[in-house]
C-alpha positions in Angstrom: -0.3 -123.5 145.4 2.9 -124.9 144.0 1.7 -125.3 140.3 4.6 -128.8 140.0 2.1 -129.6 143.0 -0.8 -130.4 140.1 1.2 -132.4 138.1 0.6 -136.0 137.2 3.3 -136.9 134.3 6.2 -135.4 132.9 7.6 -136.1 129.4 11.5 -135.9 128.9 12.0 -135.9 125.0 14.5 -137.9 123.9 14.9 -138.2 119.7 17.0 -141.4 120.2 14.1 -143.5 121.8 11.4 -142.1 119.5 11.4 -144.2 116.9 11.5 -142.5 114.3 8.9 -139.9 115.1 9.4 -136.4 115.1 9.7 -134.5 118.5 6.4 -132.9 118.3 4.6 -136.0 116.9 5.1 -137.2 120.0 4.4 -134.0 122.2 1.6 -133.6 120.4 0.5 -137.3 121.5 1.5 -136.9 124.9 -0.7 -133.2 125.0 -3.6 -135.3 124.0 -3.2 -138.0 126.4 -3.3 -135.4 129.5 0.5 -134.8 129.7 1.0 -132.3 132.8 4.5 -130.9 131.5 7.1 -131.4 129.1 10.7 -131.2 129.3 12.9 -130.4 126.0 16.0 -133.1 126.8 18.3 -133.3 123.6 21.8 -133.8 124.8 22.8 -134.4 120.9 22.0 -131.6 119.5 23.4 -128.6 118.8 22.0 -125.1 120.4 21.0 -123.5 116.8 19.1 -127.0 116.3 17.4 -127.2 119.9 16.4 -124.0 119.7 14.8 -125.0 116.0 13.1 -127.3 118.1 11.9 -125.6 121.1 10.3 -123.5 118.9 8.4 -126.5 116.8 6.6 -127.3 120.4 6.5 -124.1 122.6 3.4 -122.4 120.5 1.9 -126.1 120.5 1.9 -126.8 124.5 1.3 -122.6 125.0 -2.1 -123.2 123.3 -2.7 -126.5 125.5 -1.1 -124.9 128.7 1.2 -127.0 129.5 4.5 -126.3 130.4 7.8 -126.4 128.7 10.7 -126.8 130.7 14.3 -126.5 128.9 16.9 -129.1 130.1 20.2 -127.8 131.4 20.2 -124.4 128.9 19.1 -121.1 131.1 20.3 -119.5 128.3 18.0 -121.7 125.5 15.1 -121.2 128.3 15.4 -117.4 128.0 15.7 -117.4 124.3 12.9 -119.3 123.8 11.0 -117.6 126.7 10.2 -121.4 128.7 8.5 -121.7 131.6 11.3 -123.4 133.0 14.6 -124.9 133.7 15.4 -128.2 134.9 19.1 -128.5 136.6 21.0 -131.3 138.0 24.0 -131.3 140.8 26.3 -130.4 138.4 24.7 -127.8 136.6 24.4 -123.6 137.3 23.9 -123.2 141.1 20.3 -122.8 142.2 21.0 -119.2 143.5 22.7 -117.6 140.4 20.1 -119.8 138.4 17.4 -117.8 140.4 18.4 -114.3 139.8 19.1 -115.3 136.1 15.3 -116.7 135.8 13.2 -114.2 138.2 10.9 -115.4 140.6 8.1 -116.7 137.9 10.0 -118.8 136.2 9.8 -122.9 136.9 13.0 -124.6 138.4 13.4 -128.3 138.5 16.2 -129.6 140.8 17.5 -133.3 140.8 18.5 -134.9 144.2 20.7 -138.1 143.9 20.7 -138.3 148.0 18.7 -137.5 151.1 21.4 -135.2 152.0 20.1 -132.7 148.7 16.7 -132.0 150.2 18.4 -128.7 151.1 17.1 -126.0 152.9 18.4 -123.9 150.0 16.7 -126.5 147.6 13.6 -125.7 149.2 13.7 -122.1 149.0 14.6 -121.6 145.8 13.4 -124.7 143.3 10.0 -125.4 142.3 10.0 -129.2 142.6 12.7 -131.8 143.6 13.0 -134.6 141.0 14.5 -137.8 143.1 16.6 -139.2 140.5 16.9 -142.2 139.8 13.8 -144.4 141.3 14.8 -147.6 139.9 17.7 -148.6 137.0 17.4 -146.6 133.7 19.1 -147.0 130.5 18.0 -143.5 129.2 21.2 -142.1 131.5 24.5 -142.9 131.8 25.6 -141.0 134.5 22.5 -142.5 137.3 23.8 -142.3 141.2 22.5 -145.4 143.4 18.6 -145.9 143.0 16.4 -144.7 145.2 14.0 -147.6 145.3 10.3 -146.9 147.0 11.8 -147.3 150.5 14.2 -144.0 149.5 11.2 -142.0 148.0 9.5 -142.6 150.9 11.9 -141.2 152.9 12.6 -138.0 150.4 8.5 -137.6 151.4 8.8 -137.2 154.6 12.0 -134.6 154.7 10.8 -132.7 151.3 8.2 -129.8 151.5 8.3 -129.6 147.7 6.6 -131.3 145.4 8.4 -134.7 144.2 9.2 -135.8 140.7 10.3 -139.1 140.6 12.0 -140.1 137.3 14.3 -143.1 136.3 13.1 -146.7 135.9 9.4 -145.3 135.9 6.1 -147.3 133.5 2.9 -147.8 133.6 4.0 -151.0 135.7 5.0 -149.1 138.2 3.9 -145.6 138.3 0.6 -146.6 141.0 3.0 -147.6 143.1 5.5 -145.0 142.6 2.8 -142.2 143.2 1.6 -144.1 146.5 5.2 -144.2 148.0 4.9 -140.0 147.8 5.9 -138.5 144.1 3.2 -136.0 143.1 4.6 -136.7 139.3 6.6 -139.1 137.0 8.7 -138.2 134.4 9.1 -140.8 131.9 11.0 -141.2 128.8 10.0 -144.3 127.0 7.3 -145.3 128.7 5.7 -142.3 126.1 8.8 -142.1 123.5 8.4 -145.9 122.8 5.1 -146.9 122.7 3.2 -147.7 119.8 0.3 -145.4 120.5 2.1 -142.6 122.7 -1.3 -140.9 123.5 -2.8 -143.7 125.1 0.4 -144.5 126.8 0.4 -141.5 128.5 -3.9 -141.7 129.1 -3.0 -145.0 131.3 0.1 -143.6 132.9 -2.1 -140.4 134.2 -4.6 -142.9 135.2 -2.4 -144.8 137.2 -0.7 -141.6 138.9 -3.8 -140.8 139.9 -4.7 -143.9 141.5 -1.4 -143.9 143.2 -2.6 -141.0 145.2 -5.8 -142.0 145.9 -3.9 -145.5 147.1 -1.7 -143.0 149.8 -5.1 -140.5 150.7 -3.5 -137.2 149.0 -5.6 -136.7 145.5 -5.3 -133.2 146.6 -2.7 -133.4 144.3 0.4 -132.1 146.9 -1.4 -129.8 149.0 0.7 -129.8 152.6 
């Protein structure tokens, strides 16, 4: 099985929403609350200083077996032997990002539009991260929403399993799951909250339901 397939909730760090709090202080919550995967996202800083930080987290989520996934940065995923990249339309090509990674390692791969559920997508990405679900402020450069309707129709073309990400809480995320994402990735719906473990306890809890709502708690099995 597809191990994205067992995913329930994502965390894409973000030092600018965290108030405060250090990068693994809130990893660290998010491990405790039942976080499914972790994505290292500091646009800000520089590579010497991410990779200072990739480091503070990567023995910490090894020893709780969950994943880290490097934003963007093959090269900072190498160096700091991730589990994974994540990659949007713009970044290295899925094929030369393949042969760079091996077959082992995790690829993330963000669609803006139905046309991007690829048969090349498919074959070489892990997981398809339909990007962005509703309005976010965490990214400045966001294509049209997808809205429910949009996921739903990214369920029914997609053979991977479906990260949905932008716009995403614990308002939302039942409903989210239920339209067909096997995951969310949030930001600050974990980076924000006062107690960032039990934010992330109630957004697993509410993934969960979400697929219980749409009769697939197989967690992505097709």
């Amino acid at each position: 099985m597809n191990a994205a397939a067992s995913w329930d909730v994502y965390l894409v760090t973000d030092r600018s929403f965290s108030r405060e709090r250090s990068t693994r202080e809130v990893v660290e919550a998010a491990v405790a609350g039942g976080v499914s995967v972790v994505q290292l996202r500091e646009k800000d800083l520089s590579t010497r200083r991410f990779y200072e930080e990739g480091l503070e987290i990567r023995g910490l989520l090894r020893s709780a077996r969950v994943p880290l996934i490097i934003n963007d940065r093959i090269d900072l995923a190498l160096a700091l032997d991730a589990d994974g990249v994540h990659l949007g339309q713009d970044d290295m090509p899925l094929e030369i990002a393949r042969s760079i990674l091996g077959p082992h390692r995790i690829i993330g791969w963000s669609i803006n539009r139905l046309e991007e559920i690829t048969a090349e997508a498919e074959c070489l990405a892990d997981y398809l991260a339909v990007s962005p679900v509703f309005f976010t402020s965490t990214k400045s450069d966001i294509s049209r929403p997808w809205g429910l309707d949009g996921l739903r129709r990214a369920r029914t073309l997609a053979t991977l399993p479906l990260v949905a990400i932008g716009g995403v809480n614990a308002q939302n995320a039942r409903e989210v799951s239920a339209a067909g994402a096997d995951c969310i990735a949030v930001v600050t719906a974990i980076t924000v909250a006062d107690d960032p473990e039990q934010a992330t306890r109630h957004l697993v809890a509410e993934v969960r339901a979400g697929k219980k709502d749409r009769g697939t708690f197989s967690k992505g099995n097709r």
